[in-house]
LUMKOL-660855 format. One record per atom (N, C-alpha, C): x, y, z. Coordinates in steps of 0.02 Angstrom, whole numbers, plus 50000, padded with zeros to 5 digits. Example, Ala and Ser with C-alpha at 12.3 -4.5 7.8 and 13.67 -1.06 7.14 Angstrom:
<recs>
506604971650390;506154977550390;506604983550390;506424988850354;506844994750357;506455000250394;
</recs>
This chain:
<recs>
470425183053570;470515189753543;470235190353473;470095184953447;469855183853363;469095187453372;468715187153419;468165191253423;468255196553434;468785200353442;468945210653480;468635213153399;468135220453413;468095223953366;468805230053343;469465226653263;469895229453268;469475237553225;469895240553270;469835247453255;470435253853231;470375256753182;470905262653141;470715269653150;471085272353198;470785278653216;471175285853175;470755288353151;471145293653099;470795301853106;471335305953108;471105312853144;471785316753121;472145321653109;472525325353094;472705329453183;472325327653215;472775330653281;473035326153331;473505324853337;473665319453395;473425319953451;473255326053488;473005324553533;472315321453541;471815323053486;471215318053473;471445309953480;472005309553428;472235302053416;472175300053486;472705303253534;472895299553581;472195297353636;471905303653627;471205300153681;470605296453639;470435296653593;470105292253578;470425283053584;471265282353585;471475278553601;471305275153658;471475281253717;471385279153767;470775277253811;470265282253767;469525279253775;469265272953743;469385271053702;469455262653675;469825259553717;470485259053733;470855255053781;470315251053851;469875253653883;469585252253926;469035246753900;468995246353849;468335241653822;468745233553802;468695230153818;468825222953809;469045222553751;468225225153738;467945218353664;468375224753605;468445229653606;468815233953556;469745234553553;470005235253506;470875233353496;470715240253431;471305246253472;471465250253419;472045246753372;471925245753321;472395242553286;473105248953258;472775253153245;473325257953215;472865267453235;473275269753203;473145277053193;473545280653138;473175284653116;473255288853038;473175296453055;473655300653032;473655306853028;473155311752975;473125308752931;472885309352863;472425304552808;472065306752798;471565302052721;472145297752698;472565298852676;472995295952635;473175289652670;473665291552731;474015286652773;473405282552790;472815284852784;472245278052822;472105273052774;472185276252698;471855271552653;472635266152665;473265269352660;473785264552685;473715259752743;473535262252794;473685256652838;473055250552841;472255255752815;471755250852814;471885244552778;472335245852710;472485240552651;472975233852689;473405236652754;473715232552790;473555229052838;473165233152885;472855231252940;472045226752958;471805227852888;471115227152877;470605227052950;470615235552966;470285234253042;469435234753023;469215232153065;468345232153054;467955238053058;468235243353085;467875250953101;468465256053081;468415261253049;468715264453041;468535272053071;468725275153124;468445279353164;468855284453118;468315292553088;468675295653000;468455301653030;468945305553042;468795314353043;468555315852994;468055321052982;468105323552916;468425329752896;468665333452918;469235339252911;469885337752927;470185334852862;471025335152867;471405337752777;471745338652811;472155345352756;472335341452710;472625334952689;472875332952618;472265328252595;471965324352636;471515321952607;470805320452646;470165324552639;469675324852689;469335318252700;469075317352738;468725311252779;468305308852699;468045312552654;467485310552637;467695307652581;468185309052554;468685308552502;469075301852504;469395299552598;469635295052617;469105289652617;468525291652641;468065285552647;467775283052564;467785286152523;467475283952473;468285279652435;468675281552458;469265278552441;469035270052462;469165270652532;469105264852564;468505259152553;468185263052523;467205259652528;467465254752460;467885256252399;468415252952367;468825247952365;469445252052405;469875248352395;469855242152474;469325245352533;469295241152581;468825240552601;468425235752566;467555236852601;467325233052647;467855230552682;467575225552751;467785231152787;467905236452794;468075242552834;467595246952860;467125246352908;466455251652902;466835259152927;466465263452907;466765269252940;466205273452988;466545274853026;466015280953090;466305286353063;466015290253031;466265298553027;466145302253088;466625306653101;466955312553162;466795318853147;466365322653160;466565329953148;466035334153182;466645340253197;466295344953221;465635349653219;465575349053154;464905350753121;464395347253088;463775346953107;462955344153117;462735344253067;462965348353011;462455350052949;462215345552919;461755344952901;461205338252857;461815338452804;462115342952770;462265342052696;463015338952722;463365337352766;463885335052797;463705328452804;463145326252824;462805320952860;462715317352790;462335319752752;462195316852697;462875316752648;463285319152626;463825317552603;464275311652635;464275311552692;464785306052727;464345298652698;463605300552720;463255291552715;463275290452618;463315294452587;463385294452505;464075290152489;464555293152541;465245292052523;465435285952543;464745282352585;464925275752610;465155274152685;464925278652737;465205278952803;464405278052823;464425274052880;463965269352907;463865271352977;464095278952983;463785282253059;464055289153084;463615293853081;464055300553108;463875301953164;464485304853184;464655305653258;464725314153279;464485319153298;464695325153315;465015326753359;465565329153364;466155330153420;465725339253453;465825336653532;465945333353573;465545326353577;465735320053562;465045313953591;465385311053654;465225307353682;465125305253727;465605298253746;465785294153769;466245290053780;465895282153764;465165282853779;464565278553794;464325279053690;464345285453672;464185285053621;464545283253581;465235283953574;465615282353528;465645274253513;465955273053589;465705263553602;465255260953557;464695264953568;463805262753545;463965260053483;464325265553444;464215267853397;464675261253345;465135260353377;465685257653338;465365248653355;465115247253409;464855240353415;464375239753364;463805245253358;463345243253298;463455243253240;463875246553224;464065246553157;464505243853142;464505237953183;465205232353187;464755225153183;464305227353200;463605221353223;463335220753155;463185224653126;462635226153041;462985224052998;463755226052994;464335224652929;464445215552963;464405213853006;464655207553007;463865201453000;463125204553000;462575204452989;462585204052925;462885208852884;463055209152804;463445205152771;463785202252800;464325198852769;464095191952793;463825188652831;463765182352832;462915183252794;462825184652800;462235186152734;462625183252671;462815188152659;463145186652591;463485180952581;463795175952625;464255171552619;464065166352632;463195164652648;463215158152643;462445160752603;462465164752535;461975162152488;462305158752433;461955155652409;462025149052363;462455152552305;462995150052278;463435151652230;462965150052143;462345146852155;461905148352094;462115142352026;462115144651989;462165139151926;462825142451900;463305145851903;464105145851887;464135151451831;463465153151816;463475159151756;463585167051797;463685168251846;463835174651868;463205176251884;462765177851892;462095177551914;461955180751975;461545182551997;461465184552061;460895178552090;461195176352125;460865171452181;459905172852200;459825167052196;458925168352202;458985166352278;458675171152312;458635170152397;457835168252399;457785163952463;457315161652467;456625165452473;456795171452489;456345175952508;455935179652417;456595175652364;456255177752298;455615170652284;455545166452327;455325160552288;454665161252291;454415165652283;453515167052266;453165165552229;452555163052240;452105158952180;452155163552115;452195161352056;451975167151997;452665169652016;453235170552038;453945175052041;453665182752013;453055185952030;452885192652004;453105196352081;453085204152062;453205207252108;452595208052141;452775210752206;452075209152267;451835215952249;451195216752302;450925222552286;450975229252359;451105234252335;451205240152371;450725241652398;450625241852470;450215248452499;450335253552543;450065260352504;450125264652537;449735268052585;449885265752664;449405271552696;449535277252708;449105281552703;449195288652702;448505292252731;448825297552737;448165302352787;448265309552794;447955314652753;448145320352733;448065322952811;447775320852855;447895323052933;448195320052974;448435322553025;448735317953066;448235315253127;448325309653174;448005308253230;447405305153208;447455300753143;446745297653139;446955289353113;447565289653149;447605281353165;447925277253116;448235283453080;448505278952997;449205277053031;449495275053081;450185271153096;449915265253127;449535264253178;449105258453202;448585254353145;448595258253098;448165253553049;448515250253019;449175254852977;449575250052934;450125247152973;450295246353044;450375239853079;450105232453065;449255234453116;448805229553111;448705226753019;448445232352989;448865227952919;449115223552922;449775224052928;450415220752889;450215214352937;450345214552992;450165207153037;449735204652998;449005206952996;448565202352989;448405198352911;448905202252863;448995198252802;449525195752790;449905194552848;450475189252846;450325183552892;449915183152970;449655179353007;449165175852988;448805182052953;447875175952929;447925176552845;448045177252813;448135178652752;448775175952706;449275173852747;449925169552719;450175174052695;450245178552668;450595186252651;451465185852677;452055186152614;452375187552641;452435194252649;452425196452700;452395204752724;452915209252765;453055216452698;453655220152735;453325226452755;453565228952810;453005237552828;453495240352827;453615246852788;454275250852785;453665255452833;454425260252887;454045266152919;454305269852856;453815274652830;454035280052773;454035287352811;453655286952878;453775292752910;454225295852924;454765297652884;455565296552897;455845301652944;455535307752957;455645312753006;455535308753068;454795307053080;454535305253170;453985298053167;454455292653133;454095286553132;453895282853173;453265282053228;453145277453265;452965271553253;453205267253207;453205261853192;453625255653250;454075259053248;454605256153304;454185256853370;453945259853389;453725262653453;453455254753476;452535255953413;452045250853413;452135244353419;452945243053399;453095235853383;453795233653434;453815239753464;454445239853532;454985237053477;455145241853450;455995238353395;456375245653412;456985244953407;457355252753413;457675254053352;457425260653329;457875260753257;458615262153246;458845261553303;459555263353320;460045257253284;459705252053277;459985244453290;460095244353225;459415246553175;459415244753095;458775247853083;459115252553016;458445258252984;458755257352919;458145263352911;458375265552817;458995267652809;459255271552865;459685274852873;460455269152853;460415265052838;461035260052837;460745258352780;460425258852734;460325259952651;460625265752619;460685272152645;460595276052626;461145276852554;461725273052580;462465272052517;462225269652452;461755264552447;461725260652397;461125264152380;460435266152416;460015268752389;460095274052337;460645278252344;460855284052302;461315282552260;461515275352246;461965270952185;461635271752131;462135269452101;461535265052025;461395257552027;461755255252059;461845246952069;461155242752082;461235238252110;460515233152149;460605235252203;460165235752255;460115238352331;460255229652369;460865229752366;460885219252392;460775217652447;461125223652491;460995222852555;460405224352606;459765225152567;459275229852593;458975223452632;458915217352646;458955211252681;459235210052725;459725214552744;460195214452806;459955218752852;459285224352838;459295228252890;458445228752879;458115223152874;457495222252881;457545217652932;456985218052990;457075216953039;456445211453035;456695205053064;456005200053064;455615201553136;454975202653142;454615202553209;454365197653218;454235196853298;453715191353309;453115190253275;452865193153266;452125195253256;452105192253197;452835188953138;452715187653075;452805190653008;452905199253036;453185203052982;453705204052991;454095208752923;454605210552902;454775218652906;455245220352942;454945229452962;455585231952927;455555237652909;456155241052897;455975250152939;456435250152963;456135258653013;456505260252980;456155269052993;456425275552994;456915276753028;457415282552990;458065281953043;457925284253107;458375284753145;458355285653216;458475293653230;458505298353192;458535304153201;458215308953154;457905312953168;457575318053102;457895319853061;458425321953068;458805326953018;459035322952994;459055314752978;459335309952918;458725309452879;458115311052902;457515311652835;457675314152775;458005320852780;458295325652731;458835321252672;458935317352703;459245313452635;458965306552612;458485307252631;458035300552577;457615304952522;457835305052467;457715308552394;457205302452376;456675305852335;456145302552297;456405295252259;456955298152229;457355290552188;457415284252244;457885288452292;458115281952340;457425278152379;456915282852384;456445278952419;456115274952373;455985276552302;455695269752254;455945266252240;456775264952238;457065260652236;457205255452299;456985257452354;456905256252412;456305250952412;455725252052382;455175249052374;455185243452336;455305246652271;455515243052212;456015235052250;456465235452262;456745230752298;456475227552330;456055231052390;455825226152439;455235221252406;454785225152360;454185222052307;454305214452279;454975213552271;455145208652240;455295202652285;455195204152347;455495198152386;454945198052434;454305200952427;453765197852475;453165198852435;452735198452458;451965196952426;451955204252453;451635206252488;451265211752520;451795217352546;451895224752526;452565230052568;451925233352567;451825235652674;451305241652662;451945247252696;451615251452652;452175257452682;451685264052724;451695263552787;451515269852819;451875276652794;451575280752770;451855287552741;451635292652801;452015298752779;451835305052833;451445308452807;451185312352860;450415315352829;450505321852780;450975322452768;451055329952747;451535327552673;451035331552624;451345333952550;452045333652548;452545328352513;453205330352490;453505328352435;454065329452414;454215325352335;454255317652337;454425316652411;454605308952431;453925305552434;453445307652481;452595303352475;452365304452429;452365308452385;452145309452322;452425302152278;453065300552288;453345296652226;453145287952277;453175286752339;452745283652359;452205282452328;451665288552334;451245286352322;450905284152245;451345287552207;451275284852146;451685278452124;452035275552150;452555269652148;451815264652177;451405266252231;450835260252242;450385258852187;449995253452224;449635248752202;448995252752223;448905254352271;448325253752326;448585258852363;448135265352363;448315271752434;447625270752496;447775267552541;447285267752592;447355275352605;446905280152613;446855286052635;446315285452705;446795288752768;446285288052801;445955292752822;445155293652847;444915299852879;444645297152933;444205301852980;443845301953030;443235304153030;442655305253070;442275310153087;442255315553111;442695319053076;442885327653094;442965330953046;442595336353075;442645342152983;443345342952967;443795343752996;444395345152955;444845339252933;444585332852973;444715328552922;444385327852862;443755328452851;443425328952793;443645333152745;443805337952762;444185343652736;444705342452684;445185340752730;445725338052685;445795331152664;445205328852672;445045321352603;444945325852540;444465330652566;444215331752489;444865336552459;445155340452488;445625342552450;446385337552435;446495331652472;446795327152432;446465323052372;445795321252378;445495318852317;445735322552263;445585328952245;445635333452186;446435333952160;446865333852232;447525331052204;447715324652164;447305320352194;447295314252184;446975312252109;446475316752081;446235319052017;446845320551974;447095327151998;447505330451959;448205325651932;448405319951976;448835318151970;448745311951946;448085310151922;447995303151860;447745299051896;447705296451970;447745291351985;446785290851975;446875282751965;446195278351956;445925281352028;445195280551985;444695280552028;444845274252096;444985266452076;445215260652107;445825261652166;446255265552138;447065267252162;446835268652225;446515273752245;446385277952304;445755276152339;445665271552400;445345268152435;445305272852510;444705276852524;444635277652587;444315274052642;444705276252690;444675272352751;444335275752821;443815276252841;443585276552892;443645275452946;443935280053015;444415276753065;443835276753128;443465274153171;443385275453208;442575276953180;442155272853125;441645275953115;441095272653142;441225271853224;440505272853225;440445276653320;441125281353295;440985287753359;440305290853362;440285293453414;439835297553430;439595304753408;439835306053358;440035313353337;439715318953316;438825314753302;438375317553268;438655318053184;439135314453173;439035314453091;439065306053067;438755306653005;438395299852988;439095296752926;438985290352914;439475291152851;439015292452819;438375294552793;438155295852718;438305302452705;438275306052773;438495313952749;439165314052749;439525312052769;440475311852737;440575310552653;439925304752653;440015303352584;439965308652510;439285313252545;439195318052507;439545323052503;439835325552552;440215332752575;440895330252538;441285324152534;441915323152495;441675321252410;440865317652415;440675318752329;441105308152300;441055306152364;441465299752344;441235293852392;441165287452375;441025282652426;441555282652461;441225278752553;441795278052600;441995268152578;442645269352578;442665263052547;442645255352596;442965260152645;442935252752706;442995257252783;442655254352813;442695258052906;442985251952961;443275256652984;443505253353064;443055255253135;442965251353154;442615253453221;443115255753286;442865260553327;443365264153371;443425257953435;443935258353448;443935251053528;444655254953561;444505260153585;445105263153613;445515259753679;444855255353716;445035250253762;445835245253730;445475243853681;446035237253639;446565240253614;446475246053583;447105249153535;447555252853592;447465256453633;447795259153680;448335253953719;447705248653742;448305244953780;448645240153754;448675240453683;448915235153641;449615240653631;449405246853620;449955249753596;450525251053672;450415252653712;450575254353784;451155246353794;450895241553773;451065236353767;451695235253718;451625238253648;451975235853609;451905230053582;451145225853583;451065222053527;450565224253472;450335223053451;449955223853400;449025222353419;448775225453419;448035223053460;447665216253393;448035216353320;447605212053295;447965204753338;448675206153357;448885198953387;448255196853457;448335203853509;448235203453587;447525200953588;446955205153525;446355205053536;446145200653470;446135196153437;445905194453380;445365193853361;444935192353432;444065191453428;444015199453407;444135204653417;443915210953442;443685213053368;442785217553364;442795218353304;443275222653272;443515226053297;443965230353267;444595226353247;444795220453253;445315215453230;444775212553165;444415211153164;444005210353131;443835213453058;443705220253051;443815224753027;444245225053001;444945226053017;445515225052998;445845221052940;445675214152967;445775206952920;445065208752857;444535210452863;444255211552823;444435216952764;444795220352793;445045226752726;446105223452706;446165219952767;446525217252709;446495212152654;446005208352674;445595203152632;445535206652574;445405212252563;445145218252515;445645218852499;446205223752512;446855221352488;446995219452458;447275212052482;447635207952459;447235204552384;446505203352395;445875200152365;445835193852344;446015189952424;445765185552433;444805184752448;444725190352460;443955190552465;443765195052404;442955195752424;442715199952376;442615207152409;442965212652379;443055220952419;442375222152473;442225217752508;441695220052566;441685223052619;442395224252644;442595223652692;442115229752743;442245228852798;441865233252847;441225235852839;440955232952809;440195233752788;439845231552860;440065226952908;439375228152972;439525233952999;440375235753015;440555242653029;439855248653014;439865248552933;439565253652903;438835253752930;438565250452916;437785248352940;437785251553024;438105250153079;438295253853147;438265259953149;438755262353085;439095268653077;438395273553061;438105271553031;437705276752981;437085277253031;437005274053097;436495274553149;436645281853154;437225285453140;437395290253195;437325297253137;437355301453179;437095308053111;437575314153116;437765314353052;438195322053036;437615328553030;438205331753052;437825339753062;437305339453081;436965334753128;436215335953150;436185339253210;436535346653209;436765352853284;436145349953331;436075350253389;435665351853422;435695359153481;
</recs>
């Protein structure tokens, strides 16, 4: 029984009490330990009972869920809480995960969901805590523990990249995948890929991970602290492939509460404990990719051979002007350049007024069924030039080489001719 997830169910109507009781009763591995009428009586019995989940209405008359949980996040922090409530609103949603509750639930849910709900967030806090309990107690000065993941040549912080792509559908989530692999596999790179797409991140997809398990979304408490983000190690996910992932939450409407602060501090953190964080961003203008993108090192921007990708290169360049960054900072990327399209890279070059800085060659054969797959095509295909390509602009990157990268690409590329109508 020392393994049952204990559970404290708290609601101001008994008849809720009694069936959520009785819907737990059927699960083995779960033991309702108690039940609470009120905020108050829960912070009481949690202090007695110390149950592992605290299942928290958020509408009760002497003391509200949100009020109770920030109590508890206090005085009982081996206590995770699932917030309850009838209403969806982002600003509900985002107040509960501020206050320190680690999952909301909208009534009516489901019997399957609630379960879900209370195993994972029973799985992450006990993920968290043996984390914490077998790092090294340090040299006796109070200190915060050097984890191994700080022990980097030079102890400097690693370097940021941002991919980004003022359009969508030109390959900037499959690139900064193949990235991150291939400068942690061929390049020794310790490497973290945050999905920054935080509305509709297919990062998870590409790499078959579910963000249900562990996202940003289980930062979100400490990201909006003032403190150190300690636990942001507990919900980075190691892949096969060699990297370090952290996804996007598992639902859109938790985008709405990752604020510009919490996401650089988000970075900021992770910077310090690997060589290489590429962060896939979303294609579209916000206060959050904005502070991304000025928090990098390096903005891979990607385009295509299409006028309206061209389009909006050149009108992100002039942003990209306006807003200071080096000529160096902002690196374009060529996806697919040596389609058929009738446009050349020398005329992209002119029409944006800027060199193309590095190209990928199109292999829709390899990338499709790599992705269909869920591995990574620089793992599946490594000969493939387009793996090739790849390791070459992270070479660039990282600069272990000298910035050449995709130059046979280019030479291919420029066979082919823009605007030559026929």
């Amino acid at each position: 029984m020392a393994d049952q997830i204990r559970v404290l169910i708290v609601d101001d109507i008994p008849e809720t009490r009694d069936h959520l009781a009785k819907l737990l009763g059927f699960e083995t591995d779960i033991e309702v330990v108690g039940a609470a009428a009120s905020g108050r009586e829960a912070i009481e019995l949690a202090a007695k009972l110390t149950p592992d989940v605290v299942l928290m209405d958020i509408n009760m008359p002497d003391m509200d869920g949100i009020s109770a949980t920030e109590r508890l996040s206090a005085e009982v922090p081996t206590a995770a809480v699932v917030m309850m409530s009838v209403q969806g609103e982002a600003d509900y949603l985002r107040r509960s995960m501020l206050a320190g509750a680690r999952e909301f639930l909208v009534k009516p849910f489901s019997s399957d969901e609630l379960t879900s709900s209370i195993r994972q967030v029973y799985t992450r806090e006990r993920e968290k805590q043996s984390r914490i309990a077998v790092q090294p107690s340090g040299n006796g000065t109070g200190a915060t523990p050097r984890r191994e993941d700080d022990d980097r040549e030079g102890g400097e912080p690693g370097r940021v990249v941002a991919v980004f792509g003022p359009k969508g559908g030109v390959g900037r989530t499959t690139l900064a995948v193949n990235l991150a692999v291939a400068a942690a596999t061929e390049l020794g790179q310790r490497t973290c890929l945050v999905d920054a797409s935080f509305q509709f991140g297919d990062v998870g997809v590409l790499l078959n991970l579910n963000p249900k398990n562990k996202s940003i979304a289980d930062l979100l408490p400490e990201l909006e602290g003032g403190g150190e983000v300690e636990s942001i190690d507990t919900f980075v996910i190691s892949h096969s492939a060699g990297i370090r992932v952290l996804l996007a939450p598992p639902s859109p409407e938790m985008a709405e509460l990752i604020t510009p602060a919490s996401a650089k501090r988000m970075i900021e953190a992770l910077r310090m404990t690997h060589d290489l964080v590429v962060v896939d961003c979303m294609s579209s203008f916000n206060d959050t990719t904005l502070a991304i993108l000025d928090l990098a090192d390096t903005v891979l921007t990607m385009l295509s051979l299409e006028i309206t990708s061209i389009k909006n290169i050149r009108l992100f360049l002039e942003v990209a002007d306006q807003l200071g960054y080096d000529a160096d900072k902002v690196r374009l990327v060529l996806n697919r350049a040596d389609s058929s399209l009738g446009i050349r890279v020398a005329d992209v070059e002119h029409s944006i007024g800027r060199r193309v800085d590095h190209t990928i060659v199109s292999d829709g054969r390899s990338v499709v069924y790599a992705l269909n797959r869920g591995v990574p095509f620089f793992l599946s295909n490594r000969e493939a030039q387009v793996s090739q390509d790849v390791l070459r602009l992270a070479s660039a990157v990282v600069g272990t080489k000298p910035a050449v990268a995709g130059e046979p690409s280019r030479k291919a590329a420029q066979k082919k001719s823009l605007f030559a109508w026929r």
